[in-house]
C-alpha positions as protocol buffer text, in pm:
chain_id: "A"
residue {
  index: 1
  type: UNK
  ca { x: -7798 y: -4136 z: -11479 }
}
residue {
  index: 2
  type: UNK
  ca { x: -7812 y: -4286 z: -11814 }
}
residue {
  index: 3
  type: UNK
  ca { x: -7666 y: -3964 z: -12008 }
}
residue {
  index: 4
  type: UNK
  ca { x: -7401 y: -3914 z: -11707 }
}
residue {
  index: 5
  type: UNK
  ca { x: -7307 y: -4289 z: -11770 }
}
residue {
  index: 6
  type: UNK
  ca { x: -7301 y: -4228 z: -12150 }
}
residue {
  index: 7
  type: UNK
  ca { x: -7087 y: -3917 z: -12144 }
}
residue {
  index: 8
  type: UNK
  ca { x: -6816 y: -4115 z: -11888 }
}
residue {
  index: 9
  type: UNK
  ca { x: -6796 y: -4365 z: -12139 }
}
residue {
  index: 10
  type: UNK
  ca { x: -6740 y: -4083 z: -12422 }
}
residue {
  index: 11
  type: UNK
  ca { x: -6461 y: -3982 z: -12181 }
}
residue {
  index: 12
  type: UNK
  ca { x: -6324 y: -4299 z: -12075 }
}
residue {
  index: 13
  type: UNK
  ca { x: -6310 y: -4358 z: -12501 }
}
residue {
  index: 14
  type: UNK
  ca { x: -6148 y: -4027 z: -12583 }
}
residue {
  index: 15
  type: UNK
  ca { x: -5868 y: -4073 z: -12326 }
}
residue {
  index: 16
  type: UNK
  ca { x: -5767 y: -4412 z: -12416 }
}
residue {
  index: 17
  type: UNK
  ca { x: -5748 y: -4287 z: -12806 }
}
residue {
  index: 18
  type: UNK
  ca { x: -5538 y: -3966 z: -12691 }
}
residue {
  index: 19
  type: UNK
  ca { x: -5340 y: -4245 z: -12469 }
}
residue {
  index: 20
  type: UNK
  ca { x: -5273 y: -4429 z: -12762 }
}
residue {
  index: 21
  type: UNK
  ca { x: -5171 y: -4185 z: -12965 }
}
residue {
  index: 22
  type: UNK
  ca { x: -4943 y: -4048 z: -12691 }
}
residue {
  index: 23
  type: UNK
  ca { x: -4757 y: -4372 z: -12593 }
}
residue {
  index: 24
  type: UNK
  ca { x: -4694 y: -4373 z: -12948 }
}
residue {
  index: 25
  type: UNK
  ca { x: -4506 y: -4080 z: -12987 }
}
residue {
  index: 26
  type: UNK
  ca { x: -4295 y: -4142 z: -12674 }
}
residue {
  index: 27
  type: UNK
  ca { x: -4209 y: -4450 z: -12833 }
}
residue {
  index: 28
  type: UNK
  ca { x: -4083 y: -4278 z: -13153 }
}
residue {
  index: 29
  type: UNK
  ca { x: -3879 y: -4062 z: -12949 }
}
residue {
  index: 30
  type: UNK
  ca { x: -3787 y: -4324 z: -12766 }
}
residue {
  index: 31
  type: UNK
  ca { x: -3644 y: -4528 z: -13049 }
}
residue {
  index: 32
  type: UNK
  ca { x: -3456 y: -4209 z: -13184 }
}
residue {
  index: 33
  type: UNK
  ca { x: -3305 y: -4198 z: -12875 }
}
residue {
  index: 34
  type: UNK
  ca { x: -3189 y: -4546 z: -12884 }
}
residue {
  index: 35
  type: UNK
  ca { x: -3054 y: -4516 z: -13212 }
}
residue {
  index: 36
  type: UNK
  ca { x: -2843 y: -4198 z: -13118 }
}
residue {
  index: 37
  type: UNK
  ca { x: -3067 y: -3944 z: -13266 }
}
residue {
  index: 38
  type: UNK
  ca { x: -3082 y: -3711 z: -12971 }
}
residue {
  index: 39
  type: UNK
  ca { x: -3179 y: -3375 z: -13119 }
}
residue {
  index: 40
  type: UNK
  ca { x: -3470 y: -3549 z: -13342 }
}
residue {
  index: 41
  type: UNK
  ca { x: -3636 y: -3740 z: -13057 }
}
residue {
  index: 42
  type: UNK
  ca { x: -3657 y: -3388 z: -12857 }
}
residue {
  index: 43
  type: UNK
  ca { x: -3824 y: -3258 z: -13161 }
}
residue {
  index: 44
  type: UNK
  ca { x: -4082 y: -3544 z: -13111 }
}
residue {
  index: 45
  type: UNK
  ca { x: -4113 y: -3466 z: -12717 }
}
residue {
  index: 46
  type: UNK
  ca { x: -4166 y: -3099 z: -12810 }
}
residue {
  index: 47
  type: UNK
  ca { x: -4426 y: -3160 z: -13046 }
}
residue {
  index: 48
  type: UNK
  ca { x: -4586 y: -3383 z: -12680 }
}
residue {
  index: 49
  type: UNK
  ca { x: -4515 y: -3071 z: -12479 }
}
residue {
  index: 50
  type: UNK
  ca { x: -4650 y: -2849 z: -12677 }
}
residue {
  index: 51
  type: UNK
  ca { x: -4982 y: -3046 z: -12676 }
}
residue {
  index: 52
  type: UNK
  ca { x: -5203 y: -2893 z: -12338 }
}
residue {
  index: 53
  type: UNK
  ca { x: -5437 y: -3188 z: -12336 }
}
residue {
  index: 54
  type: UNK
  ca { x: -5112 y: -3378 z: -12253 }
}
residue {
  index: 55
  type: UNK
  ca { x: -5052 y: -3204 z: -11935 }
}
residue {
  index: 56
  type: UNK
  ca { x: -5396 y: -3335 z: -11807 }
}
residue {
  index: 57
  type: UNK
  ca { x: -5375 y: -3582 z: -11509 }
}
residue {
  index: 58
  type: UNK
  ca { x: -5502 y: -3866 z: -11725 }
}
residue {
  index: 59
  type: UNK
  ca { x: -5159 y: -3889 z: -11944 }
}
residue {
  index: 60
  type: UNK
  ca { x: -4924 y: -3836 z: -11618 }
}
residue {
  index: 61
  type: UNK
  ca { x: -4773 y: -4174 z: -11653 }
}
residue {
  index: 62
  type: UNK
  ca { x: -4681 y: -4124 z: -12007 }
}
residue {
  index: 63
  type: UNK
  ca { x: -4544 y: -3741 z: -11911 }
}
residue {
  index: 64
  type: UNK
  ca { x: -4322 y: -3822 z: -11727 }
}
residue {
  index: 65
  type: UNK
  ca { x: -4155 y: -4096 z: -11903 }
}
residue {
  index: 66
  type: UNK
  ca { x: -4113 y: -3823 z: -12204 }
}
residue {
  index: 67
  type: UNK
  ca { x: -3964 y: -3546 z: -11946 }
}
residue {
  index: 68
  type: UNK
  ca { x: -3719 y: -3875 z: -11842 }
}
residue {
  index: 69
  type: UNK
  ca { x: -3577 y: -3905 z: -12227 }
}
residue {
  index: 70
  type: UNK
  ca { x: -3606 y: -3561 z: -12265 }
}
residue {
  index: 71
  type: UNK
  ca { x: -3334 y: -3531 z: -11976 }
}
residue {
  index: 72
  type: UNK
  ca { x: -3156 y: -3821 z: -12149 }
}
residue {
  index: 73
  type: UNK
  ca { x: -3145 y: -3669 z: -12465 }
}
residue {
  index: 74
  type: UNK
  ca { x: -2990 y: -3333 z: -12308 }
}
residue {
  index: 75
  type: UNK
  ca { x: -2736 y: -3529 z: -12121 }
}
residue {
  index: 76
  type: UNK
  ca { x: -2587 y: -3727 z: -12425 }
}
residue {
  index: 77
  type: UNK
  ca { x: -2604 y: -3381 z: -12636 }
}
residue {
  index: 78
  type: UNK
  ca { x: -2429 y: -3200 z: -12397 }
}
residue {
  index: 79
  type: UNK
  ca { x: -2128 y: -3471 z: -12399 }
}
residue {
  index: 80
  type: UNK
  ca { x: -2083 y: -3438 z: -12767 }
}
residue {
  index: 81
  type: UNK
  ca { x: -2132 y: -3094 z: -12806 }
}
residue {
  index: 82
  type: UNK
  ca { x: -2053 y: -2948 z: -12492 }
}
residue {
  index: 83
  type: UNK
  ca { x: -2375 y: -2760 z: -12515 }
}
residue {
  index: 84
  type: UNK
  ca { x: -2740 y: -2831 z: -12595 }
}
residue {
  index: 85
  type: UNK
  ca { x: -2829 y: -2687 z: -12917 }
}
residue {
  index: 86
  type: UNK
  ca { x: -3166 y: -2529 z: -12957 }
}
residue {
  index: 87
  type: UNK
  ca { x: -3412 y: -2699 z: -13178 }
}
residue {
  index: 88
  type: UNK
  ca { x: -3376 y: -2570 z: -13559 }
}
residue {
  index: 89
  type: UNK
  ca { x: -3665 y: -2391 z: -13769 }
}
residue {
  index: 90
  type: UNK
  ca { x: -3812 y: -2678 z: -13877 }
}
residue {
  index: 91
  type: UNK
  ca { x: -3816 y: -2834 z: -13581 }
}
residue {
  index: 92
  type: UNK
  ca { x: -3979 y: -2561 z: -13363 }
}
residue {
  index: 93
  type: UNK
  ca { x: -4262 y: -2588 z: -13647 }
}
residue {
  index: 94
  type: UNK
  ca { x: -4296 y: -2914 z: -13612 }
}
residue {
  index: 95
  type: UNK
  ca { x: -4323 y: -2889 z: -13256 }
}
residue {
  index: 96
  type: UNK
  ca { x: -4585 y: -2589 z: -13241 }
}
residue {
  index: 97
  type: UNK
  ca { x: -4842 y: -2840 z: -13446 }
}
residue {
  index: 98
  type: UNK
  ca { x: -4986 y: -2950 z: -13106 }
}
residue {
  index: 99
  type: UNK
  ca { x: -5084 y: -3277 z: -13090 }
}
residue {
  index: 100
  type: UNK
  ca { x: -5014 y: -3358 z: -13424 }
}
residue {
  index: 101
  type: UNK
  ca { x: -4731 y: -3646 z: -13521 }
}
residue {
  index: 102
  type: UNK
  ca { x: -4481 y: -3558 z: -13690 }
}
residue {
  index: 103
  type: UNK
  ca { x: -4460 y: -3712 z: -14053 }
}
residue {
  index: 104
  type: UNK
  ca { x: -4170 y: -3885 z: -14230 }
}
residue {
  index: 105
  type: UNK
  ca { x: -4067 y: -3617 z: -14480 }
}
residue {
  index: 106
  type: UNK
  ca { x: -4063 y: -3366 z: -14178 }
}
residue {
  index: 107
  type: UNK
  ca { x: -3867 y: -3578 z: -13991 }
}
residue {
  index: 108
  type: UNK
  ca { x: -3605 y: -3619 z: -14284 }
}
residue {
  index: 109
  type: UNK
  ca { x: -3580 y: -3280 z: -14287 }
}
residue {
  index: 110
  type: UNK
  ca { x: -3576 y: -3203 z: -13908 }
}
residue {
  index: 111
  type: UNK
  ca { x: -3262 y: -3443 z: -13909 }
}
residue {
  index: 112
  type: UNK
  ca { x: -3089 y: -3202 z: -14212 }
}
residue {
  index: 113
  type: UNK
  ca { x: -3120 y: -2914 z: -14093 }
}
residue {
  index: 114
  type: UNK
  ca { x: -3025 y: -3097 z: -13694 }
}
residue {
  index: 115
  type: UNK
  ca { x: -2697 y: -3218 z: -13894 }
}
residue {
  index: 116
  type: UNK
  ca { x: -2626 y: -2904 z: -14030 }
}
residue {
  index: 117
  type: UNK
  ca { x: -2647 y: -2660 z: -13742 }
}
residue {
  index: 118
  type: UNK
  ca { x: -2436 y: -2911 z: -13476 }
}
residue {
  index: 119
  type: UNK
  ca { x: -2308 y: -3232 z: -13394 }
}
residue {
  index: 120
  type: UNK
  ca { x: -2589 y: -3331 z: -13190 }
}
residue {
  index: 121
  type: UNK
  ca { x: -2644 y: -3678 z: -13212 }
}
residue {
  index: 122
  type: UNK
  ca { x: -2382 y: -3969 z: -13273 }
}
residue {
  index: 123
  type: UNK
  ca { x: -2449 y: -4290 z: -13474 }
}
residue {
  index: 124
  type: UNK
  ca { x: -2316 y: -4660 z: -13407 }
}
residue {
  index: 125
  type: UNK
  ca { x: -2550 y: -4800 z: -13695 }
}
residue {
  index: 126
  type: UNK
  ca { x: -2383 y: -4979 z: -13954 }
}
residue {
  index: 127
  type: UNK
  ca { x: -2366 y: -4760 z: -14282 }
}
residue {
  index: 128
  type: UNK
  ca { x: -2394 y: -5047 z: -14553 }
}
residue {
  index: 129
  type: UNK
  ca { x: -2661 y: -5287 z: -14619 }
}
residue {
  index: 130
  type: UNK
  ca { x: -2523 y: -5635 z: -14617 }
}
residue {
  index: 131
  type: UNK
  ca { x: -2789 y: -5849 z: -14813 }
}
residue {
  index: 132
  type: UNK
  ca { x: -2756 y: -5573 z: -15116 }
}
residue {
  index: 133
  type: UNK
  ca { x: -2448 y: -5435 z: -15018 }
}
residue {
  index: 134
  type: UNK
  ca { x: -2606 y: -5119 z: -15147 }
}
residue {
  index: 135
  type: UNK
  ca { x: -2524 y: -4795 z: -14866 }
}
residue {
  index: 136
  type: UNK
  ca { x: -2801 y: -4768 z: -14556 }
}
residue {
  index: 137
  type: UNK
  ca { x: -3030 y: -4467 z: -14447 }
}
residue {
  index: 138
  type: UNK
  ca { x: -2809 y: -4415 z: -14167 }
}
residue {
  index: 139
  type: UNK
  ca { x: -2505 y: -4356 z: -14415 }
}
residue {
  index: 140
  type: UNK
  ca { x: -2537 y: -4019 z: -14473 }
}
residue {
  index: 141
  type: UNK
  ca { x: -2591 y: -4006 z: -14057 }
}
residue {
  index: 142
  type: UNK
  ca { x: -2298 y: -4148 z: -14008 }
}
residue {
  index: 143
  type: UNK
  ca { x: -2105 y: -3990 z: -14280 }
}
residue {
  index: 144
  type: UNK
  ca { x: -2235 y: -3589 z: -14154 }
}
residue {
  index: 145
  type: UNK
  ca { x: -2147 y: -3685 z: -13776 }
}
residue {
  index: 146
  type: UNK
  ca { x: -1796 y: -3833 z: -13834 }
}
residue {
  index: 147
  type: UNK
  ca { x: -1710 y: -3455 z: -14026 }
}
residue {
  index: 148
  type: UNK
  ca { x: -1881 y: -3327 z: -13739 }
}
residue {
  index: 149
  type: UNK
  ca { x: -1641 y: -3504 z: -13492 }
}
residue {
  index: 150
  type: UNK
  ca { x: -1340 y: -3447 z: -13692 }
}
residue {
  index: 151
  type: UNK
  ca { x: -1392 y: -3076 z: -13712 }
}
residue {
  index: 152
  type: UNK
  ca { x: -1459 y: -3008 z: -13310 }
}
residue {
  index: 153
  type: UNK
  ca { x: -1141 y: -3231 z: -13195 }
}
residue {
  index: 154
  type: UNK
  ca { x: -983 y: -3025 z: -13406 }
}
residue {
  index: 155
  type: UNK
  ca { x: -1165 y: -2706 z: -13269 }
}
residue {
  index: 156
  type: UNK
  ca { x: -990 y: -2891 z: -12928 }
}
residue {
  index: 157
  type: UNK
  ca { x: -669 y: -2908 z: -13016 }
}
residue {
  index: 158
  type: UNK
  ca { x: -711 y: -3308 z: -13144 }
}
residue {
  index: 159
  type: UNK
  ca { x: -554 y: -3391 z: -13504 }
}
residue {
  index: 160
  type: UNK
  ca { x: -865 y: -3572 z: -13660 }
}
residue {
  index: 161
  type: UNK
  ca { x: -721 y: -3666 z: -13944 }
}
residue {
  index: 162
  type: UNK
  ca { x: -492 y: -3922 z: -13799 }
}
residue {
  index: 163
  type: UNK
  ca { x: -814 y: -4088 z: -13704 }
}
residue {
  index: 164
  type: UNK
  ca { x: -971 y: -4305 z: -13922 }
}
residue {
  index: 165
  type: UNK
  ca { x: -1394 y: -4323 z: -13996 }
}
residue {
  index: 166
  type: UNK
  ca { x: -1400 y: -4639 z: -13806 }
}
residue {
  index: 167
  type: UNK
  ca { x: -1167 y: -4483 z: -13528 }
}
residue {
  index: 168
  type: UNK
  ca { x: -1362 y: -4178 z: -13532 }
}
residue {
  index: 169
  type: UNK
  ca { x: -1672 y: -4392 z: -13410 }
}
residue {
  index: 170
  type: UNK
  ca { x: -1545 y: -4564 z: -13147 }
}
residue {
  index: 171
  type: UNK
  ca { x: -1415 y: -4229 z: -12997 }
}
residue {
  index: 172
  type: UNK
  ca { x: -1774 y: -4115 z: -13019 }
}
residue {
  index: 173
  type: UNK
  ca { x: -1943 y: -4452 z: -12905 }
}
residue {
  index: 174
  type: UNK
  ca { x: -1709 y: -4375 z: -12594 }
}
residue {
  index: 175
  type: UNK
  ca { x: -1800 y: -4011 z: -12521 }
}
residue {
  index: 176
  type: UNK
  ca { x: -2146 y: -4102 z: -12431 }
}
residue {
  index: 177
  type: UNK
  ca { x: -2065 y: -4419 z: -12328 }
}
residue {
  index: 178
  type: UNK
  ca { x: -1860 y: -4244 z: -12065 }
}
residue {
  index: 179
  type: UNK
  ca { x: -2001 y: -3898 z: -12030 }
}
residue {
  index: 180
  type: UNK
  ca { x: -1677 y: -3738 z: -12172 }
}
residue {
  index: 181
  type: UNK
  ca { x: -1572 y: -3473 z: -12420 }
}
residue {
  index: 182
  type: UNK
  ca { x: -1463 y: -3596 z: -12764 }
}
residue {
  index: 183
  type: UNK
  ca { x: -1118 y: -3428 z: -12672 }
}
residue {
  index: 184
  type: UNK
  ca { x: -1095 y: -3641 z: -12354 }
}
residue {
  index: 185
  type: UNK
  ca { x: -1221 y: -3963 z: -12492 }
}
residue {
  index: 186
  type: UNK
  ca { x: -964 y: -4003 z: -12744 }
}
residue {
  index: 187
  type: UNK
  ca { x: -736 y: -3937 z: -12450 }
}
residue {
  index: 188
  type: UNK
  ca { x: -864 y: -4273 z: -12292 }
}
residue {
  index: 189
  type: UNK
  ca { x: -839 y: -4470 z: -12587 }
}
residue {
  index: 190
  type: UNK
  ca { x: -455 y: -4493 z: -12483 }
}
residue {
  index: 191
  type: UNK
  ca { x: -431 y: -4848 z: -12385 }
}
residue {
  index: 192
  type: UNK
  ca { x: -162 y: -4986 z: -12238 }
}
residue {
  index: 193
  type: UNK
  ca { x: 152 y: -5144 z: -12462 }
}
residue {
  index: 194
  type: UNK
  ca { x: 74 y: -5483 z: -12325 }
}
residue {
  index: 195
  type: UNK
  ca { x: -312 y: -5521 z: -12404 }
}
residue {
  index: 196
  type: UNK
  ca { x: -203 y: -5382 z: -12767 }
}
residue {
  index: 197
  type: UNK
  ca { x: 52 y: -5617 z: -12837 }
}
residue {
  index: 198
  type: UNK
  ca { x: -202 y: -5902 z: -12626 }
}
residue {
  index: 199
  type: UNK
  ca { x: -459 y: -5769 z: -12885 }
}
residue {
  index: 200
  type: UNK
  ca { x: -229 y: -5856 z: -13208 }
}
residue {
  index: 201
  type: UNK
  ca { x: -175 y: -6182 z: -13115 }
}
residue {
  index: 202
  type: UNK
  ca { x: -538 y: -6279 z: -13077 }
}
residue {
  index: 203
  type: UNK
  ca { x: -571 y: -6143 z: -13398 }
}
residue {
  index: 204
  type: UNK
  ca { x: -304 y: -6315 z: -13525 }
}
residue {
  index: 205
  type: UNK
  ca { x: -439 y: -6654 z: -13385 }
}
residue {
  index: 206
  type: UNK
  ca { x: -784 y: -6572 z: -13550 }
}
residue {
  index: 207
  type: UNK
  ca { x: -644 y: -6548 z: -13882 }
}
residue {
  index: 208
  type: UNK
  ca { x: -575 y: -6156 z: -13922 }
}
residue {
  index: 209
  type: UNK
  ca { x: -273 y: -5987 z: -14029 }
}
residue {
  index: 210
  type: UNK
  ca { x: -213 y: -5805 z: -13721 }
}
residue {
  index: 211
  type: UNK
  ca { x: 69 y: -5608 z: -13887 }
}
residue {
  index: 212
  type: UNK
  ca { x: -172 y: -5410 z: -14101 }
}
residue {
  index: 213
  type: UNK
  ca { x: -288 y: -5264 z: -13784 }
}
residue {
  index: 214
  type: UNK
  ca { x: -196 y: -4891 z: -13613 }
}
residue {
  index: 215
  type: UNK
  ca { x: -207 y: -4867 z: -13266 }
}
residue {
  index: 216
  type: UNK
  ca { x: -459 y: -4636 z: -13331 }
}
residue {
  index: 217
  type: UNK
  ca { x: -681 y: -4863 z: -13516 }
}
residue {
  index: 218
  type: UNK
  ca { x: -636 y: -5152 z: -13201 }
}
residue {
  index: 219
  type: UNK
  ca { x: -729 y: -4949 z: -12986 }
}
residue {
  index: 220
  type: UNK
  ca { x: -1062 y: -4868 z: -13206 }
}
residue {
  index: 221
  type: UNK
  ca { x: -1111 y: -5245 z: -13179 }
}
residue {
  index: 222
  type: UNK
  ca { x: -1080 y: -5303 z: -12814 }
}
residue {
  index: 223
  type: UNK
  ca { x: -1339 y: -5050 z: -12782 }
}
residue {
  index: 224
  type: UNK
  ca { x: -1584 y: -5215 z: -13062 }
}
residue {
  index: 225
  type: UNK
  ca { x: -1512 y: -5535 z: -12857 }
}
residue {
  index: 226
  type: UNK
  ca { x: -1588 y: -5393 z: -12487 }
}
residue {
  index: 227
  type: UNK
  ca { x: -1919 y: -5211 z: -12628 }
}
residue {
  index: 228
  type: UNK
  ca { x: -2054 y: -5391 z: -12840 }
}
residue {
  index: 229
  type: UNK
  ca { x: -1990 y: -5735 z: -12639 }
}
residue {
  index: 230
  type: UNK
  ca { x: -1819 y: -5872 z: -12882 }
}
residue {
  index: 231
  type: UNK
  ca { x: -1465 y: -6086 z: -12957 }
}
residue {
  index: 232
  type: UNK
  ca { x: -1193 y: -5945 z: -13063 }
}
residue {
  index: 233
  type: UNK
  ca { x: -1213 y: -6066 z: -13401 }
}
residue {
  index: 234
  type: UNK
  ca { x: -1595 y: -5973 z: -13465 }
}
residue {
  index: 235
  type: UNK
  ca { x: -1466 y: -5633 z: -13343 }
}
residue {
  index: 236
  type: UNK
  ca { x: -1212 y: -5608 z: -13608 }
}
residue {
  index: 237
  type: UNK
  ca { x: -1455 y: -5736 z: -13895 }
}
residue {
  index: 238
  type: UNK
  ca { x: -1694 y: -5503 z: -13746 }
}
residue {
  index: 239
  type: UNK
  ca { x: -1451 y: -5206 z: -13845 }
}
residue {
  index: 240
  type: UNK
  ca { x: -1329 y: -5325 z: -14190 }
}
């Protein structure tokens, strides 16, 4: 009795440590996820799937909450891209480390080499750092994705380079927002003459030159404003 109760505690210690280490995993996924980072969270949930001790009954909570933002992840990569792109190199050896967590430097990489091979993931993270004004981590996200955008609207037909950086974001922040192509997204950025011109003059009455404005670029800021939940003229501040 006493070794039987000795060897459930082993158990019952083991699991809770493998638990542990589990829920935090799906949580760096999760977090990727959140900040638009699709194809580098599913690296994270492969490198969970590929684990067998995770399939045991004692980690099914936790299992399917991964399988949930893997699902997630496919979705919102399959509006951008049209297509979900397969894992690259680095990533599939990443993933094949079962059970093992994937370090910084590998993640680095794993997002070059995710950047390179497709527009997978879209970024609303600000690109500068405003205490040291000095340029973000997620710059060079930002940066790669907009040239990613601006080369498959053009792919669809879509002159990108009317759009500006700041333009180019919003049309992206609306594709998954909406579950739409790139090439129709920018096709519901048309707003209405009326809510333009209504837009200028709130701008105007907040202190902005509203002339220095395209359409274009009002139209960005309407849809900074609706997603972001903020006013019109934190919008256009937003996109300077």
């Amino acid at each position: 009795m006493i070794q039987q109760a000795r060897e459930q505690l082993t158990l019952l210690q083991k699991i809770q440590d493998k638990r542990k280490t589990y829920q935090q995993q799906y949580q760096q996924a999760l977090t990727l996820n959140k900040a638009n980072e699709f194809t580098d969270s599913n690296v994270v949930i492969a490198t969970l799937l590929k684990d067998k001790t995770f399939k045991q009954r004692y980690y099914q909570d936790i299992r399917k909450n991964v399988l949930t933002l893997r699902k997630q992840n496919n979705a919102s990569l399959k509006t951008l891209t049209g297509s979900v792109p397969a894992l690259p190199n680095t990533a599939q050896s990443i993933a094949g480390t079962s059970g093992a967590q994937s370090s910084p430097s590998q993640n680095g990489q794993s997002k070059q080499n995710s950047q390179a091979s497709s527009s997978s993931s879209s970024t609303t993270a600000s690109v500068t750092n405003g205490a040291s004004g000095t340029t973000s981590p997620s710059a060079s996200s930002s940066s790669n994705q907009i040239q990613a955008t601006r080369a498959e609207l053009n792919e669809q037909g879509v002159d990108a380079s009317q759009y500006s950086d700041a333009e180019i974001q919003a049309i992206i922040q609306r594709a998954a927002a909406q579950h739409l192509s790139l090439a129709q997204a920018v096709k519901t950025m048309n707003q209405s003459s009326d809510q333009i011109q209504a837009t200028r003059d709130e701008l105007s009455q907040a202190g902005f030159d509203a002339s220095q404005y395209t359409d274009a670029q009002i139209e960005a800021i309407l849809q900074q404003a609706s997603s972001q939940h903020m006013s019109i003229a934190q919008a256009a501040k937003s996109l300077q």
